[in-house]
C-alpha positions as protocol buffer text, in pm:
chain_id: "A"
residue {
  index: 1
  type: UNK
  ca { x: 9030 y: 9982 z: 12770 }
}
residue {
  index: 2
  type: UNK
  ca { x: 8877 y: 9624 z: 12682 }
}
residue {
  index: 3
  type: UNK
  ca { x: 9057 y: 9406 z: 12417 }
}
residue {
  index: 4
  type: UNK
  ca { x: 9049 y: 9472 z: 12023 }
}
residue {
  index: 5
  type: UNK
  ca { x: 8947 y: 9209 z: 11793 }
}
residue {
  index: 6
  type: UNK
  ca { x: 8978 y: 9259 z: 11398 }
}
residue {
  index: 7
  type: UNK
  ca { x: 8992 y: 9028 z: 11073 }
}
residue {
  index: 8
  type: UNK
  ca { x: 9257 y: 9036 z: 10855 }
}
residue {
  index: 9
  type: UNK
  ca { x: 9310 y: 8831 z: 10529 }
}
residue {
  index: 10
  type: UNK
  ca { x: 9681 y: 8742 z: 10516 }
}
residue {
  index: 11
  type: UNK
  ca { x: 9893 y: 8670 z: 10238 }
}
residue {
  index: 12
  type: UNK
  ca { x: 9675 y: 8861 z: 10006 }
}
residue {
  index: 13
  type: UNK
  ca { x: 9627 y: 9234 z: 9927 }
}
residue {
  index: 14
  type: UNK
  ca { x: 9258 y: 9180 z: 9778 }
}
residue {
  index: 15
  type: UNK
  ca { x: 8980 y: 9197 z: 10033 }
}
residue {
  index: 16
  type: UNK
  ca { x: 8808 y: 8845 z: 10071 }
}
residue {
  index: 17
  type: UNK
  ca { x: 9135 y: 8664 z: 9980 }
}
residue {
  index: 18
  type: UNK
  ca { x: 9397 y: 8467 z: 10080 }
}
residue {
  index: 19
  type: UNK
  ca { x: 9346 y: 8359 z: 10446 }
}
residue {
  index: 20
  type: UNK
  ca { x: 9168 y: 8484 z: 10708 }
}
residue {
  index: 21
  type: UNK
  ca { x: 9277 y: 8500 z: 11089 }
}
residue {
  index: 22
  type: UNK
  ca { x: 9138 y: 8702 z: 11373 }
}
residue {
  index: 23
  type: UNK
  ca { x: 9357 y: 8917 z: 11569 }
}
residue {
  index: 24
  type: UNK
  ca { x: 9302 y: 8979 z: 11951 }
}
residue {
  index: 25
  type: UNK
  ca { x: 9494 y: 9248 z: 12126 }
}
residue {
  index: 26
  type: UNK
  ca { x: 9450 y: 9218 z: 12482 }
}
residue {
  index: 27
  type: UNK
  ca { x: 9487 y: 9494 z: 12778 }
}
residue {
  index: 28
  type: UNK
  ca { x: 9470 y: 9204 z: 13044 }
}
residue {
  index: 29
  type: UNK
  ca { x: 9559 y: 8850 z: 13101 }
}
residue {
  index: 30
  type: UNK
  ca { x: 9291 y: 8630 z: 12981 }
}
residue {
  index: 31
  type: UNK
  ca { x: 9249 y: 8236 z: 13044 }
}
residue {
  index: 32
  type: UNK
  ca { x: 9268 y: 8006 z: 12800 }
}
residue {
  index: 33
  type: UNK
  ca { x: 8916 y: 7915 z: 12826 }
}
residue {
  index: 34
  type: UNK
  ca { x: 8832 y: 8274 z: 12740 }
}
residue {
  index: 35
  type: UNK
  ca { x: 9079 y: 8279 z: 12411 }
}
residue {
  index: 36
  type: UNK
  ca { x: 8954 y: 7917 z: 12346 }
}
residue {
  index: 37
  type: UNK
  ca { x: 8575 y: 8065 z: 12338 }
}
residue {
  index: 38
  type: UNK
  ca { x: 8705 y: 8353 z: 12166 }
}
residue {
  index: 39
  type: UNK
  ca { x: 8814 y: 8154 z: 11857 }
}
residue {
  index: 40
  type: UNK
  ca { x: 8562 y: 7946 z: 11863 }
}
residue {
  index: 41
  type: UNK
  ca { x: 8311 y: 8231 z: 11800 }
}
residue {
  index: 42
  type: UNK
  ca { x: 8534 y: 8406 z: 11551 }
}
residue {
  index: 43
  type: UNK
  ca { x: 8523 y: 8066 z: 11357 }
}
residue {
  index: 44
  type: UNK
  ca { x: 8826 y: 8094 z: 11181 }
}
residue {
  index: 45
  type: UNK
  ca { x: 9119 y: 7897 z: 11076 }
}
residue {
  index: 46
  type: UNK
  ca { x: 9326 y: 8063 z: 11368 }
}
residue {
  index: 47
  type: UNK
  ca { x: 9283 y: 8387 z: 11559 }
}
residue {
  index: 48
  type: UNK
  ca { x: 9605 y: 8523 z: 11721 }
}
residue {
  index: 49
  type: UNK
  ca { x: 9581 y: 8711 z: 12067 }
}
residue {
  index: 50
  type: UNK
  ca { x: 9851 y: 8936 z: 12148 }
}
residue {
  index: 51
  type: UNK
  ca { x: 9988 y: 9129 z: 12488 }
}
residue {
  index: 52
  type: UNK
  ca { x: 10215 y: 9346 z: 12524 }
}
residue {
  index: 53
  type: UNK
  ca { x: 10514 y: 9277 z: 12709 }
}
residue {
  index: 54
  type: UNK
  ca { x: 10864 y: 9462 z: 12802 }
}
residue {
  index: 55
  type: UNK
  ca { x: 11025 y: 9312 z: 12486 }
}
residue {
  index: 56
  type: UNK
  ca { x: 10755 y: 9315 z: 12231 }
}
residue {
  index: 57
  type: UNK
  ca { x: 10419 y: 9090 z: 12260 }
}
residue {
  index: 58
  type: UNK
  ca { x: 10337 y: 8759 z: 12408 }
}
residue {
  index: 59
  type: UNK
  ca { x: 10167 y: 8594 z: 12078 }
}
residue {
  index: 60
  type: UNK
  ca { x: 9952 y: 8270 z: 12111 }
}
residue {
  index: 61
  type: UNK
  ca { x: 9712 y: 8127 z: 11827 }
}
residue {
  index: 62
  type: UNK
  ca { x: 9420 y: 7911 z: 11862 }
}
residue {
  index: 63
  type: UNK
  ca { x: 9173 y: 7724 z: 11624 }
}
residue {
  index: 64
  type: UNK
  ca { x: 8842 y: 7653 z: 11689 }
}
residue {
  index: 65
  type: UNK
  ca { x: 8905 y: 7322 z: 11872 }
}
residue {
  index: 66
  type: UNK
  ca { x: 9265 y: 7360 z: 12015 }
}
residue {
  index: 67
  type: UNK
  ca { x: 9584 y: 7611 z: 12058 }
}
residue {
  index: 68
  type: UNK
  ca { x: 9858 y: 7521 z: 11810 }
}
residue {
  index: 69
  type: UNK
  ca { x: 10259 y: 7537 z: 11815 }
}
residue {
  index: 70
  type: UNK
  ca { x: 10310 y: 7742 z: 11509 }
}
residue {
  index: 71
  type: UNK
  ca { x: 10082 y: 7996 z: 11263 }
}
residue {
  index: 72
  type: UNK
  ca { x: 10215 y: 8131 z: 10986 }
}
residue {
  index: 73
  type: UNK
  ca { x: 9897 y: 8390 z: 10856 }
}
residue {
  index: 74
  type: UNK
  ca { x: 9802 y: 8463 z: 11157 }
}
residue {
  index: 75
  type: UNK
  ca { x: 10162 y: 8561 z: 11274 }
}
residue {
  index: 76
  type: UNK
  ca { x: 10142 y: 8797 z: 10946 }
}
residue {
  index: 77
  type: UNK
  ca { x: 9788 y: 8930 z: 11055 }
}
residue {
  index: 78
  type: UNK
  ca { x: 9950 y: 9045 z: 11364 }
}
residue {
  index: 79
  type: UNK
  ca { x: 10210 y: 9214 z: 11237 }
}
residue {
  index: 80
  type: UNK
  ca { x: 10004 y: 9347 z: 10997 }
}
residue {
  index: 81
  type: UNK
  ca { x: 9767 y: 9524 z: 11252 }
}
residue {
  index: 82
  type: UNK
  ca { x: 10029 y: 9617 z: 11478 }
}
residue {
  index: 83
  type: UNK
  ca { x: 10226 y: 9832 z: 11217 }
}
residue {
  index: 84
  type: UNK
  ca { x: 9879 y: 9958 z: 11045 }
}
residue {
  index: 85
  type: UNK
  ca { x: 9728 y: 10082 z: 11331 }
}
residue {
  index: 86
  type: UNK
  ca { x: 10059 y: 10279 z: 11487 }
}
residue {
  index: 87
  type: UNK
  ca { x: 10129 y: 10017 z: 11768 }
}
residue {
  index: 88
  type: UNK
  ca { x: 10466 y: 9992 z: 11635 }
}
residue {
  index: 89
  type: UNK
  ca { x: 10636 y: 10217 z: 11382 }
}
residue {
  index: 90
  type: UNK
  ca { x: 10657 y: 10085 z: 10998 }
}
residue {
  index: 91
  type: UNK
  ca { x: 11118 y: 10063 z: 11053 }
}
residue {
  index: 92
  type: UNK
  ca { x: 11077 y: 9909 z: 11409 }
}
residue {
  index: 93
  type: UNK
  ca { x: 11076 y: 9521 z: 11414 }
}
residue {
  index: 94
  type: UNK
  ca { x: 10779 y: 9272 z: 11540 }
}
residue {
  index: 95
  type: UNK
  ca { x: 10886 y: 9051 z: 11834 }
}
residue {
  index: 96
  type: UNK
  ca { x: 10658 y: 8799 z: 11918 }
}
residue {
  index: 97
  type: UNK
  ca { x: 10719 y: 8549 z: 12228 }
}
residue {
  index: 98
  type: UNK
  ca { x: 10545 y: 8183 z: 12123 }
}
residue {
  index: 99
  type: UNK
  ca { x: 10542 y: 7794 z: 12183 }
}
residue {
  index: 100
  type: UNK
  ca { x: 10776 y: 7824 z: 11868 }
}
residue {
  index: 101
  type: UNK
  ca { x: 11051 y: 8068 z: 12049 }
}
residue {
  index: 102
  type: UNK
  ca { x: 11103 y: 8426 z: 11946 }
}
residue {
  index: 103
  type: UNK
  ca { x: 10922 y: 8489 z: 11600 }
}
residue {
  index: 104
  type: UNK
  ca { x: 10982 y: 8785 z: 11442 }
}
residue {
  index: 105
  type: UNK
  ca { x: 10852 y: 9012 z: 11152 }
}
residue {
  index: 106
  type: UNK
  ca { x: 10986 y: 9320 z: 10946 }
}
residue {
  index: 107
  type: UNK
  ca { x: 10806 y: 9572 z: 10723 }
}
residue {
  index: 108
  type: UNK
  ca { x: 10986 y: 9569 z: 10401 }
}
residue {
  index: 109
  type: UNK
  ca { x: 10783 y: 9876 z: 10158 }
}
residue {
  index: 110
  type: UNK
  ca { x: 10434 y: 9707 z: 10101 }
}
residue {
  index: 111
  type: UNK
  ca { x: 10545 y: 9334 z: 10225 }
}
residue {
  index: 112
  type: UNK
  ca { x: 10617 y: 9205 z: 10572 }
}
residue {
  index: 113
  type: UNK
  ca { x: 10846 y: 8944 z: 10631 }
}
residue {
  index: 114
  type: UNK
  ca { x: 10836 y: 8650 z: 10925 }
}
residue {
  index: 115
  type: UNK
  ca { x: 11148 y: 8518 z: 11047 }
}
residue {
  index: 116
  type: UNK
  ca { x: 11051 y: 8172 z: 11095 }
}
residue {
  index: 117
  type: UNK
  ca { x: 11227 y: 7811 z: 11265 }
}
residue {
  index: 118
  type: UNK
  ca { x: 11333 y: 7596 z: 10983 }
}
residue {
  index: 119
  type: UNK
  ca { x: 11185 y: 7269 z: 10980 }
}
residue {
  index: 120
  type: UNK
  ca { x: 11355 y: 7006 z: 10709 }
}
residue {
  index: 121
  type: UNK
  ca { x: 11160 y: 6728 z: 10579 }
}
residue {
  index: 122
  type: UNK
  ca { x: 11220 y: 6336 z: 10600 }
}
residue {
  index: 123
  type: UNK
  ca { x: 11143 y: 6059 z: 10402 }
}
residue {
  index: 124
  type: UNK
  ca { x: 10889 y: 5839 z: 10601 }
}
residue {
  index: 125
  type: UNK
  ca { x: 10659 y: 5577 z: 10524 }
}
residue {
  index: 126
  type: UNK
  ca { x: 10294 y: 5654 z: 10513 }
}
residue {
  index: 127
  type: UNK
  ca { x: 10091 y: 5665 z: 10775 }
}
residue {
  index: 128
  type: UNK
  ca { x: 9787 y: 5401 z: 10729 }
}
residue {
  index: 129
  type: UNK
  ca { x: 9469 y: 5572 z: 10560 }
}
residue {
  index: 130
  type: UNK
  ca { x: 9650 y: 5900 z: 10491 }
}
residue {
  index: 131
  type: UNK
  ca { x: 9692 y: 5865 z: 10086 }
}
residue {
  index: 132
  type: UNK
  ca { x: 9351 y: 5673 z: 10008 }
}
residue {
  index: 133
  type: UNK
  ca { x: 9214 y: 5977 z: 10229 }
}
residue {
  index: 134
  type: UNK
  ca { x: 9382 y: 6221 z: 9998 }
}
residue {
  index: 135
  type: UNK
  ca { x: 9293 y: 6063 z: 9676 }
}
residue {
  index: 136
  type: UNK
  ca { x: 9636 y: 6116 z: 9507 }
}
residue {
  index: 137
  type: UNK
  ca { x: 9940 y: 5857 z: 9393 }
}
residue {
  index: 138
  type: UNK
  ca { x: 10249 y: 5991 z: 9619 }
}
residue {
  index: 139
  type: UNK
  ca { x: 10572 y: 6095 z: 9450 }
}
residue {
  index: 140
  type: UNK
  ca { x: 10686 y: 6142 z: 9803 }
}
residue {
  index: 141
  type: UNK
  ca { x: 10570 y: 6117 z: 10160 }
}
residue {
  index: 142
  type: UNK
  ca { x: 10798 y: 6285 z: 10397 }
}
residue {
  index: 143
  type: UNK
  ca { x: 10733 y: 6478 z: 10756 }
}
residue {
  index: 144
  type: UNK
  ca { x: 10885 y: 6731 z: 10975 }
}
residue {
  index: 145
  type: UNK
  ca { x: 10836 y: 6818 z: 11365 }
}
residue {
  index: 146
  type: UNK
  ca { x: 10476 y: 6975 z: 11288 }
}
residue {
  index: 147
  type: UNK
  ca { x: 10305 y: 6840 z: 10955 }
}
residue {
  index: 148
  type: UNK
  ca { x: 10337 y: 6567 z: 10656 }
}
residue {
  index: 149
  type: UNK
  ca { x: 10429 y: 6674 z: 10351 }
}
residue {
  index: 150
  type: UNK
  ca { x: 10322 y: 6494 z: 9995 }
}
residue {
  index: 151
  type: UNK
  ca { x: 10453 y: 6544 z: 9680 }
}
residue {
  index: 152
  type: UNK
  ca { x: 10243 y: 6485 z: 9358 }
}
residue {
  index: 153
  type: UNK
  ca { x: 10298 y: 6524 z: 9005 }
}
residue {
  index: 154
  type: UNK
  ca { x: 10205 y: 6805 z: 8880 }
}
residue {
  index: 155
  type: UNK
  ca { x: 10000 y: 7153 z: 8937 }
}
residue {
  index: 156
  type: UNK
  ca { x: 9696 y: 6991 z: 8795 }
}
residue {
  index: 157
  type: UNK
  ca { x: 9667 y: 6722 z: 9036 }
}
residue {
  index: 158
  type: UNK
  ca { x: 9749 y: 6911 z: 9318 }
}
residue {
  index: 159
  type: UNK
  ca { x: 9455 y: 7164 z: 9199 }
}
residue {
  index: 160
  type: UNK
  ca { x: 9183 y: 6926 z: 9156 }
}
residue {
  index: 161
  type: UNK
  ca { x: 9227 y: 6722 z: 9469 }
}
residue {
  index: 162
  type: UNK
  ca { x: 8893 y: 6631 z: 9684 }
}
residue {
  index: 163
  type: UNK
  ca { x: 8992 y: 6459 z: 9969 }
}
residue {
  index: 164
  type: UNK
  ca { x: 8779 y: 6258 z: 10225 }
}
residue {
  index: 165
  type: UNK
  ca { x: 8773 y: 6496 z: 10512 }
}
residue {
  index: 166
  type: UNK
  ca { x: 8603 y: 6254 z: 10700 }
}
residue {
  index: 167
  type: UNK
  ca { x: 8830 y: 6016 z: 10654 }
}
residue {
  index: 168
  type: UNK
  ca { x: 9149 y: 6214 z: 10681 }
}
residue {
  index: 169
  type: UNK
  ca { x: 9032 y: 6321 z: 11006 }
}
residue {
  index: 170
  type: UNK
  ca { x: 9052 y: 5980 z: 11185 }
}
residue {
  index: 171
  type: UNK
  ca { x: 9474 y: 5952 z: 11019 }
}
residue {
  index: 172
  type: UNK
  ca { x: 9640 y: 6059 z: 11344 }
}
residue {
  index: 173
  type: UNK
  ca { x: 9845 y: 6373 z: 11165 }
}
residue {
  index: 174
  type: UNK
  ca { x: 9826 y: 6728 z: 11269 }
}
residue {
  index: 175
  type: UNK
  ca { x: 9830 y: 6824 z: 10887 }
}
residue {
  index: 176
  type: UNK
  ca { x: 9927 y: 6771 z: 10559 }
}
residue {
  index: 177
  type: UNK
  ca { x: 10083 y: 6936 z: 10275 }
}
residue {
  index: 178
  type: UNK
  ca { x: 9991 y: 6824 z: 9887 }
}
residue {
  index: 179
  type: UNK
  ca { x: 10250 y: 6988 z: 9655 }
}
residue {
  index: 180
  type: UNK
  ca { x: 10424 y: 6977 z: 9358 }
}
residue {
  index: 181
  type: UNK
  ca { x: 10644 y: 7181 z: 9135 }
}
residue {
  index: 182
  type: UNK
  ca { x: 10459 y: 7459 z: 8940 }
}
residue {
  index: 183
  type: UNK
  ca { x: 10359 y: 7512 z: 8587 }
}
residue {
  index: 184
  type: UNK
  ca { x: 10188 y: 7890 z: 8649 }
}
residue {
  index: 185
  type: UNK
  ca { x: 10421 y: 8136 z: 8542 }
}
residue {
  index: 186
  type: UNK
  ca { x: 10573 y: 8337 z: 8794 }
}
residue {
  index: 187
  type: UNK
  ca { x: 10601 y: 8052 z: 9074 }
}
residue {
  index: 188
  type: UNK
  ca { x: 10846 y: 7796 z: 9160 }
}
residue {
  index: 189
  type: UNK
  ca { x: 10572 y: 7615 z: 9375 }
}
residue {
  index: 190
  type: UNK
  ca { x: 10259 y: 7518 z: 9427 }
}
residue {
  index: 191
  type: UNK
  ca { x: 10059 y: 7356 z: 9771 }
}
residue {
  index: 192
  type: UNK
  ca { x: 9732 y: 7297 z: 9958 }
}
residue {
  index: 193
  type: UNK
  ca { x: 9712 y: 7198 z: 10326 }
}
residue {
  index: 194
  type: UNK
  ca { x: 9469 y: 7009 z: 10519 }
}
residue {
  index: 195
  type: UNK
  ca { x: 9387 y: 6996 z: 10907 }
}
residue {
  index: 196
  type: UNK
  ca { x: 9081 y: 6818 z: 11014 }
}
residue {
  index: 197
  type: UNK
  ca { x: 9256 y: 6675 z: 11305 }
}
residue {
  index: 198
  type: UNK
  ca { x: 9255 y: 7044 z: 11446 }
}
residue {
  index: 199
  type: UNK
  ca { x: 8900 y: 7173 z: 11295 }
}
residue {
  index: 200
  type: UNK
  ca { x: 9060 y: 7283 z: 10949 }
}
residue {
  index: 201
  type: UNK
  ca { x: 8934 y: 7072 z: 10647 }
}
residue {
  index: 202
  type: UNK
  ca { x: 9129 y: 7273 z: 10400 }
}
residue {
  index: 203
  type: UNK
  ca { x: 9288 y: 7597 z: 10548 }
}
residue {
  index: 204
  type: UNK
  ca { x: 9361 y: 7883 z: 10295 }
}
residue {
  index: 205
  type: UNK
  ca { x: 9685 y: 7976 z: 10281 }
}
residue {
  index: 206
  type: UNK
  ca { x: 9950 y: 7824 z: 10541 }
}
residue {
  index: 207
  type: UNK
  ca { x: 10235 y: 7985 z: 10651 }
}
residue {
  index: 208
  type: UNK
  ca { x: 10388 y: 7709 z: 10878 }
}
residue {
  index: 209
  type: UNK
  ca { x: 10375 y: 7468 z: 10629 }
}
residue {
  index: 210
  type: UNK
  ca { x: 10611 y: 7642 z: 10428 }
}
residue {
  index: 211
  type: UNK
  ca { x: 10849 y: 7610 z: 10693 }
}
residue {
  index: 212
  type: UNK
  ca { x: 10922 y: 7289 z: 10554 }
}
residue {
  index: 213
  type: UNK
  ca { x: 10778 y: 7328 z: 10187 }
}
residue {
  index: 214
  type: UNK
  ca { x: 11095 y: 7597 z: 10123 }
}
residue {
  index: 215
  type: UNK
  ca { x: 11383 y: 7363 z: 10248 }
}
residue {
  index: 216
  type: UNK
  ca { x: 11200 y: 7103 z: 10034 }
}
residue {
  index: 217
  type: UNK
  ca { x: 11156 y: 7306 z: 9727 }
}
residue {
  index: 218
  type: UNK
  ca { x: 11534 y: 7452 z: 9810 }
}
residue {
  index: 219
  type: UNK
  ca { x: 11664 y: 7131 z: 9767 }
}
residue {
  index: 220
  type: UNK
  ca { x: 11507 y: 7016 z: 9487 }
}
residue {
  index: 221
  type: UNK
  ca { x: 11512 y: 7356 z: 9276 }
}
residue {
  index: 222
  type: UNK
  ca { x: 11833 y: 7440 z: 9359 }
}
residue {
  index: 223
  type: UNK
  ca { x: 11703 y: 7775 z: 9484 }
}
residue {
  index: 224
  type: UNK
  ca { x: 11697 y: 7951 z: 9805 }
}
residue {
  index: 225
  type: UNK
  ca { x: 11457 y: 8230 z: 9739 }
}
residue {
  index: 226
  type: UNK
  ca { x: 11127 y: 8101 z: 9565 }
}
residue {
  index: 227
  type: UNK
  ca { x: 10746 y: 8219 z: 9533 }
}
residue {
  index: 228
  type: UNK
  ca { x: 10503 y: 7983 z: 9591 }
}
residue {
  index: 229
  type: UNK
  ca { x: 10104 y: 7988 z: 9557 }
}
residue {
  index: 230
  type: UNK
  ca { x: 9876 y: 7830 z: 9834 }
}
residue {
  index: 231
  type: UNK
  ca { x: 9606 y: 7680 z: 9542 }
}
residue {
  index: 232
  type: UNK
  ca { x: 9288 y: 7666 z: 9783 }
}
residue {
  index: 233
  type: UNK
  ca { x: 8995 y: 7853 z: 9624 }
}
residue {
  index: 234
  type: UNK
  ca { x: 9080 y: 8162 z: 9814 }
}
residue {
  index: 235
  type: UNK
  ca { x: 9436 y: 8124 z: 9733 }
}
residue {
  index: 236
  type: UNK
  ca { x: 9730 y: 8351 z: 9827 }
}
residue {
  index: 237
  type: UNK
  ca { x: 10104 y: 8392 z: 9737 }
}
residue {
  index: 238
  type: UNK
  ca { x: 10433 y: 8359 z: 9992 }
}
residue {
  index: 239
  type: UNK
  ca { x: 10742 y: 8450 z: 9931 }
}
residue {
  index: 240
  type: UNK
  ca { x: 11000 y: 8189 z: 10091 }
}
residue {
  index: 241
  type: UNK
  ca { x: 11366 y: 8277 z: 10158 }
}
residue {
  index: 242
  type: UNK
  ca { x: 11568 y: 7990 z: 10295 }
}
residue {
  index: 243
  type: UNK
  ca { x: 11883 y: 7998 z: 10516 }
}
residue {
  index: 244
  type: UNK
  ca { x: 12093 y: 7821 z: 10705 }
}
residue {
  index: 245
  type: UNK
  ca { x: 11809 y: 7761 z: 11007 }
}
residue {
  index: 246
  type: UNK
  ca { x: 11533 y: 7971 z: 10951 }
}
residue {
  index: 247
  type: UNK
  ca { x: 11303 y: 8051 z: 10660 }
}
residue {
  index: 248
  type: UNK
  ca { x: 11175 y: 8383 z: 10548 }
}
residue {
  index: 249
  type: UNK
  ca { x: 10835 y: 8445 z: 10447 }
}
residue {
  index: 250
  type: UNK
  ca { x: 10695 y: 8738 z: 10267 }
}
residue {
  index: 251
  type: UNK
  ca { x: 10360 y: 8808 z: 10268 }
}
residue {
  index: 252
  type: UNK
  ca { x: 10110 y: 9087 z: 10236 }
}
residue {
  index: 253
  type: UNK
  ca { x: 9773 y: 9152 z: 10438 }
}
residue {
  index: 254
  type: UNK
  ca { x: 9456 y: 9359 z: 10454 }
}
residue {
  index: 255
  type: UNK
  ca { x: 9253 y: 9421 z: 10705 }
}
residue {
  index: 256
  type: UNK
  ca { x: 8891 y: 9362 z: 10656 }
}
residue {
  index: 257
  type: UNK
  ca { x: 8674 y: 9397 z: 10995 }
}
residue {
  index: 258
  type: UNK
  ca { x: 8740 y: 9561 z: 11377 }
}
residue {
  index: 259
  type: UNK
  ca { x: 8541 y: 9552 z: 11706 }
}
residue {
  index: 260
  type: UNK
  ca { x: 8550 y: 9457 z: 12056 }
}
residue {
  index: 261
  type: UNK
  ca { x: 8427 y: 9115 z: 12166 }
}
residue {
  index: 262
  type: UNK
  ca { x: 8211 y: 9129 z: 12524 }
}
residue {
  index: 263
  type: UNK
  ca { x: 8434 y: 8970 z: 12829 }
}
């Protein structure tokens, strides 16, 4: 039996939503050349391939252009196929081997949750070209291990943001984070996140990102469990629960397209 390949639009439970990320499951090793080629045809922000091993699944993720450390929606798409089409039962737990260390996901009623490395942000100054790039005036400029992160202030500004992809691209960061506190009802916070660095102008909805976005927003709201809303123009909602060294995030998916690629 020849590998699996399906779409899935994560953090979302409308079709054509939130974000999309491909989902490979393979039967056999494959190069990385292969998986490389692989997400370059499926053309998305990441696509995830998965193989099963003795303790749950080897899990890698790739753009277009190169393999990554850490993805949040695509980690969610995963899970998401893997409990909707009966490779693992709805009360058994996701295990995922990664770059990261040992990810893992539960299905909580119509949500699934990703147990994710917590990754506090710093104060830092900015690096040269990043804000004129963005087009915004800073409130803060911070970092973690993977991304930047850049507070604004407010919703609006956040919203109507239209960065100078070509420019951003030559700032030597893998990604940043725009965000500020929310003024929709029903959220705490509000983001977008751009990656042209790694082939991703603006990507959807980012799960990594929030990583360090919920420690941030912890801090500053004086809450440990927020929701937070990913304001691209697909947009999708995350649920963040913060601990002591990880952070929780809650998501829903729907899968939208299956098939086999040709090896």
């Amino acid at each position: 039996m020849g590998p699996k390949i399906f779409t899935v639009d994560a953090f979302t439970d409308k079709p054509f939503s939130g974000n999309p990320a491909g989902v490979c499951i393979l039967s056999e090793d494959h190069d990385e050349l292969w998986m490389q080629s692989i997400a370059r045809e499926m053309n998305l922000s990441e696509t995830a391939f998965l193989r099963k091993v003795d303790d749950g699944y080897n899990l890698r993720w790739f753009t277009p252009k190169v393999e990554v450390e850490l993805c949040g929606h695509a980690t969610l798409a995963s899970a998401h196929i893997l409990f909707e089409r009966g490779y693992l039962k709805r009360g058994e737990q996701a295990r995922f081997h990664t770059r990261s260390g040992l990810l893992t996901a539960t299905s909580k009623e119509n949500w699934i949750e990703l147990d994710f490395p917590k990754q506090p942000v710093t104060p830092t100054s900015q690096p040269a070209g990043l804000i004129e790039a963005l087009g915004v005036r800073p409130k803060f400029v911070g970092k973690n291990v993977l991304y930047y992160i850049v507070e604004v202030d407010s919703e609006e500004i956040v919203r109507g943001m239209s960065p100078n992809y070509g420019q951003l691209a030559s700032v030597p960061v893998n990604g940043v984070a725009v965000t500020s506190k929310a003024s929709t009802p029903g959220f705490d916070f509000v983001s977008r996140f751009f990656a042209p660095t790694f082939g991703i102008d603006e990507d959807p909805v980012t799960g990594s990102s929030h990583c360090g976005l919920g420690p941030y927003w912890e801090e500053r709201l004086r809450k440990n469990e927020l929701t937070a809303y990913q304001a691209s123009a697909r947009g999708g909602v995350l649920h963040v629960r913060v601990a002591s060294d990880r952070v929780f995030l809650g998501g829903k998916a729907i899968t939208i397209l299956q098939g086999e690629p040709c090896t």
